[in-house]
C-alpha positions as CSV (number, residue, x, y, z in Angstrom):
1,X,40.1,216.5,-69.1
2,X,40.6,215.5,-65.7
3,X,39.2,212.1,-64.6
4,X,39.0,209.9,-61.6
5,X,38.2,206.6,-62.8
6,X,39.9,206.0,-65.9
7,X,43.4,206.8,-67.2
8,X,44.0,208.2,-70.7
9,X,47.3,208.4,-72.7
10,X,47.9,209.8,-76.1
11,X,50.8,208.3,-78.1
12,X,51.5,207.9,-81.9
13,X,47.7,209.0,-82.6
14,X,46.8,205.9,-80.4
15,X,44.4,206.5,-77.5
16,X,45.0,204.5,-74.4
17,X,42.1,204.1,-72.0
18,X,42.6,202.4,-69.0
19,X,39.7,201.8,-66.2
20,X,41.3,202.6,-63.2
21,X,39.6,201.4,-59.9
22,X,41.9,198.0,-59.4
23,X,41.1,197.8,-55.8
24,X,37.5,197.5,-57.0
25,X,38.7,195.0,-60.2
26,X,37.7,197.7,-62.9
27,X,34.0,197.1,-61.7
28,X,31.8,199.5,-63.8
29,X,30.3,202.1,-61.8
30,X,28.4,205.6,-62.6
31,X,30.9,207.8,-62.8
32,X,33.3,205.2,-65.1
33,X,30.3,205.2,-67.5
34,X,30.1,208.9,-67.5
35,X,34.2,209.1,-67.8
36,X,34.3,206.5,-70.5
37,X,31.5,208.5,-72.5
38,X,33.7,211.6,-72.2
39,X,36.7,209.9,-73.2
40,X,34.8,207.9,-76.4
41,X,33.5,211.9,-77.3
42,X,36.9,212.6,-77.7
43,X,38.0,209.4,-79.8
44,X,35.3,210.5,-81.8
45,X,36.3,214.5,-82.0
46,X,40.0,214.8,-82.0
47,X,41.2,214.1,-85.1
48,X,44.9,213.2,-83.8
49,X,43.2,210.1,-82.3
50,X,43.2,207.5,-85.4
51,X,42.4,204.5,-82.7
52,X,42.1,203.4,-79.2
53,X,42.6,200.5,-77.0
54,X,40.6,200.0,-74.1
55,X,42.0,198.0,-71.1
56,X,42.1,197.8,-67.3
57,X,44.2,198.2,-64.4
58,X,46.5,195.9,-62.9
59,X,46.8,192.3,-63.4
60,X,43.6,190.9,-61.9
61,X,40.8,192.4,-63.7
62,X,40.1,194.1,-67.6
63,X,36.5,195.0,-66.0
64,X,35.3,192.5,-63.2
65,X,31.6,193.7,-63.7
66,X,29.2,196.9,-62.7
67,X,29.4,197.9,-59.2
68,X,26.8,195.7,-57.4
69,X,26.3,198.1,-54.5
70,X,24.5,200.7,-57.2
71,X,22.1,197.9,-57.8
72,X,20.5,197.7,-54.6
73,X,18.2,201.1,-55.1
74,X,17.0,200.4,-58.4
75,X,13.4,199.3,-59.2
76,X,12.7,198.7,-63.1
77,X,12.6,202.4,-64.2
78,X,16.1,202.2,-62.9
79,X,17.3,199.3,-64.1
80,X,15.9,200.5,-67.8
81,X,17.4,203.7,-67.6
82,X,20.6,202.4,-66.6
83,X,21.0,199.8,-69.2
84,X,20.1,202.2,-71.7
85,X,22.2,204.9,-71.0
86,X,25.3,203.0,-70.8
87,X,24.5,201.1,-74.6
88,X,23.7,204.9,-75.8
89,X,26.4,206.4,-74.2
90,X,29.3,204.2,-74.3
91,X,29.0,200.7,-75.5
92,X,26.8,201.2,-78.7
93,X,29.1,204.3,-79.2
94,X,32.2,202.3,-79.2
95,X,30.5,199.7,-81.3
96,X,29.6,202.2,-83.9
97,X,32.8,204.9,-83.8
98,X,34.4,205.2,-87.5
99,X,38.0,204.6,-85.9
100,X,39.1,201.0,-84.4
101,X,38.7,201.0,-80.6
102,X,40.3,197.5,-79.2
103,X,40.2,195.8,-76.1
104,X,43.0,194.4,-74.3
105,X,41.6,192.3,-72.0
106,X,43.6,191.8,-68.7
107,X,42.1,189.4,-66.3
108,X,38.7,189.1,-66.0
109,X,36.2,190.6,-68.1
110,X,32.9,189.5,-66.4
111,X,29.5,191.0,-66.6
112,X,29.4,194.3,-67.7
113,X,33.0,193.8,-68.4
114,X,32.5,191.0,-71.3
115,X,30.0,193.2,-72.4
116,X,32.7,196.6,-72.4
117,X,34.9,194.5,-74.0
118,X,32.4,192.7,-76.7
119,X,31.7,196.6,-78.0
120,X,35.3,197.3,-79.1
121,X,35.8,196.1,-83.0
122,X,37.7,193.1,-81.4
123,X,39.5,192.1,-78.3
124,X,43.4,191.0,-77.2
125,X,43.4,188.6,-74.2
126,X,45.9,187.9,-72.2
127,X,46.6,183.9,-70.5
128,X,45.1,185.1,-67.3
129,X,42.0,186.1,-68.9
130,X,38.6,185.0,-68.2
131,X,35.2,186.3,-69.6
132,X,31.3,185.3,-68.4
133,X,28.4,186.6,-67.9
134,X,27.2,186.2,-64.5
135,X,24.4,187.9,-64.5
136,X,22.0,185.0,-63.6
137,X,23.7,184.9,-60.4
138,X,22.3,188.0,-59.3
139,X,18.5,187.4,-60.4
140,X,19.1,189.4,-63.8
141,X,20.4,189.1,-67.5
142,X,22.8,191.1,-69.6
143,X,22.0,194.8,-70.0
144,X,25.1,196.4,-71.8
145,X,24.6,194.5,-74.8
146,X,25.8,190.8,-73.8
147,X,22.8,188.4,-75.2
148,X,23.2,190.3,-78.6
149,X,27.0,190.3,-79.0
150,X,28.0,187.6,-77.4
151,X,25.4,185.4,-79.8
152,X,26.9,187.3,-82.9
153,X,30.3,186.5,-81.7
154,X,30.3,182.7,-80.5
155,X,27.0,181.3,-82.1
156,X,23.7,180.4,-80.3
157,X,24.1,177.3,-78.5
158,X,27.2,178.1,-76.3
159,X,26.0,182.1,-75.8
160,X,22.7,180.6,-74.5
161,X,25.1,177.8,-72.0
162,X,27.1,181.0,-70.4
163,X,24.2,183.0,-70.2
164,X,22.1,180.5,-68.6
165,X,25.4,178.9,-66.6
166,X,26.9,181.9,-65.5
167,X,30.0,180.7,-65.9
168,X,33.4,181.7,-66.7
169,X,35.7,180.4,-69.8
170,X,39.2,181.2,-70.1
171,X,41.3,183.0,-73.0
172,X,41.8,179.4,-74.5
173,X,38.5,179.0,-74.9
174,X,37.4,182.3,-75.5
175,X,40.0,182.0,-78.6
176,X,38.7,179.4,-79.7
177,X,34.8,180.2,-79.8
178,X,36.0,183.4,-81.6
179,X,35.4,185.5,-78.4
180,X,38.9,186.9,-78.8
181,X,41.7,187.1,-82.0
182,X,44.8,186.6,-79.9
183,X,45.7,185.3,-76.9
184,X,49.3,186.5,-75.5
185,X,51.0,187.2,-72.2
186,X,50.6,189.8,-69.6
187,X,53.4,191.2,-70.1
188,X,53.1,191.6,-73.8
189,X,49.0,192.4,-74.4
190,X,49.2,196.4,-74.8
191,X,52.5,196.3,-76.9
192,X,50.8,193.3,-79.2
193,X,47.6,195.3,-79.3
194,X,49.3,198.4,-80.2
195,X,51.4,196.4,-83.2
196,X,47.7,195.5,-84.4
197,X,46.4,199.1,-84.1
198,X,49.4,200.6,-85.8
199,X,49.0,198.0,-88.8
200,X,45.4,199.4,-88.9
201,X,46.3,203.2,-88.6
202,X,48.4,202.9,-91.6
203,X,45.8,202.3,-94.0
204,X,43.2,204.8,-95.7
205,X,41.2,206.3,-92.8
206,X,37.8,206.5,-94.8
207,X,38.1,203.0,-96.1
208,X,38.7,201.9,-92.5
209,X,35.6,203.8,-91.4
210,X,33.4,201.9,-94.5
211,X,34.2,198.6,-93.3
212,X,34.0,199.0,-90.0
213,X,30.2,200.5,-90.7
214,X,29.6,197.2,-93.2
215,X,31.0,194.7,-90.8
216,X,28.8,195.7,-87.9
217,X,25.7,196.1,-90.4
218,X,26.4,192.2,-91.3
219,X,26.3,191.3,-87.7
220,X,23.7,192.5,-87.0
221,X,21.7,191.1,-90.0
222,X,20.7,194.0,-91.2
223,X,19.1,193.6,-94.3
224,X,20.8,195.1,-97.8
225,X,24.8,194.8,-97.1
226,X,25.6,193.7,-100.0
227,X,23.9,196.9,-101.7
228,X,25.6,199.0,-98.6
229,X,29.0,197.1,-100.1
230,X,28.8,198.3,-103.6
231,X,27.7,202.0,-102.8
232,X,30.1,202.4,-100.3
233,X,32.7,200.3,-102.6
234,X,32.2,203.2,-105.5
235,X,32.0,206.5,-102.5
236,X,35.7,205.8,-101.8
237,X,37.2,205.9,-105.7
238,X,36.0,209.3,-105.6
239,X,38.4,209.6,-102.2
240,X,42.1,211.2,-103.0
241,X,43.1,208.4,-100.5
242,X,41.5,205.5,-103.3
243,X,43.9,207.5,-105.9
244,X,46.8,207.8,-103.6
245,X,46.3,203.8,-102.9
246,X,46.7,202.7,-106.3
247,X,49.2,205.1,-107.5
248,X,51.8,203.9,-104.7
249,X,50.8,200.4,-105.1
250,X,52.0,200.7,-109.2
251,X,54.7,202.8,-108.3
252,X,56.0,200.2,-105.5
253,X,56.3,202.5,-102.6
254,X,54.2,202.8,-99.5
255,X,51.2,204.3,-99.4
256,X,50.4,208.2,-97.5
257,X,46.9,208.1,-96.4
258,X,45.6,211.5,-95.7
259,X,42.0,211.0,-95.3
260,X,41.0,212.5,-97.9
């Protein structure tokens, strides 16, 4: 598919999406939403994609925010449906796809952009980085998921300061509130993010999908994980992929996950 926001690229069954409006800083508009559903569907379809990494143009911005200017015709029927779209359509669905999608956060990641990048499974930063959410600025809160994740992520007491502040912390800091795993350079955030990915893609898929499921059921507090735990623990011996796994492991070779 064709798009005219975002850039896709294919490689090594890694999916590389990359929001592409850098004279606008990333900014989250209407049709990026739409392309970035699109794009997710097909993370979610093809089954060459094992993983994806989602990241930004240029050196400034990962996702500066939404587009402001869209703001200024909404009343609260707007605001609702907008919100709820973009968590249905794109940030819930990344939060909840069966195959890793990463963030390699470039620059800032403000607003809507914290919030894109909060969705993946977890994020890459490089030095330059910077994440907030500014929303207070403008008269509003978080609607793409940032009170939620960012409290799951960092802990109460500092998600309430930046969402009440509004402001910014860097990749030092976001590291070390947990907001990101790694902190690297510029130059080196896609090919560190893809060393992770590849690392990830090598093991069984199913089993990736399970705890991926179990770890977002935990954050959210769901009740029963440790129940989910054991029934999904006992699905996957009856995988050819458990069998596979502890036959190599015996036999002292690698592993060849099929999915199955």
């Amino acid at each position: 598919m064709s798009y005219q926001t975002i850039l896709t690229e294919l490689s090594d069954h890694i999916l590389t999406i990359t929001i592409n409006r850098p004279d606008k800083l990333n900014a989250l508009n209407k049709t990026v939403i739409e392309e970035l559903s699109h794009a997710i569907e097909e993370i979610y379809n093809n089954a060459d994609i094992k993983a994806a990494i989602i990241t930004g143009n240029g050196a400034k911005a990962f996702v500066a925010g939404a587009d402001i200017s869209e703001f200024l015709t909404l009343d609260s029927n707007g605001g609702k449906t907008l919100a709820q779209k973009g968590q249905q359509n794109v940030f819930s669905k990344i939060e909840n796809c069966s195959k890793p999608i990463i963030a390699a956060v470039n620059g800032f990641a403000l607003g809507g952009g914290c919030e894109l990048a909060m969705a993946c499974h977890f994020r890459l930063a490089s030095d330059n980085a910077k994440f907030g959410q500014p929303e207070v600025n403008l008269g509003l809160i978080p609607g793409y998921g940032g009170t939620q994740r960012l409290t799951q992520l960092i802990g109460k007491g500092k998600a309430m300061e930046l969402t009440l502040t509004g402001n910014m912390i860097d990749a030092n800091e976001a590291l070390r509130l947990g907001l990101t795993n790694h902190v690297t350079t510029p130059e080196n955030l896609l090919s560190e993010t893809k060393k992770i990915v590849q690392t990830i893609i090598s093991k069984a898929p199913l089993a990736i999908a399970e705890a991926i499921a179990l770890v977002n059921h935990a954050a959210y507090g769901k009740e029963n994980g440790l129940q989910k735990e054991i029934d999904a623990f006992g699905k996957l011996f009856d995988t050819q992929d458990a069998k596979e796994g502890a036959k190599a492991f015996l036999e002292k070779r690698k592993a060849n996950f099929t999915g199955n």
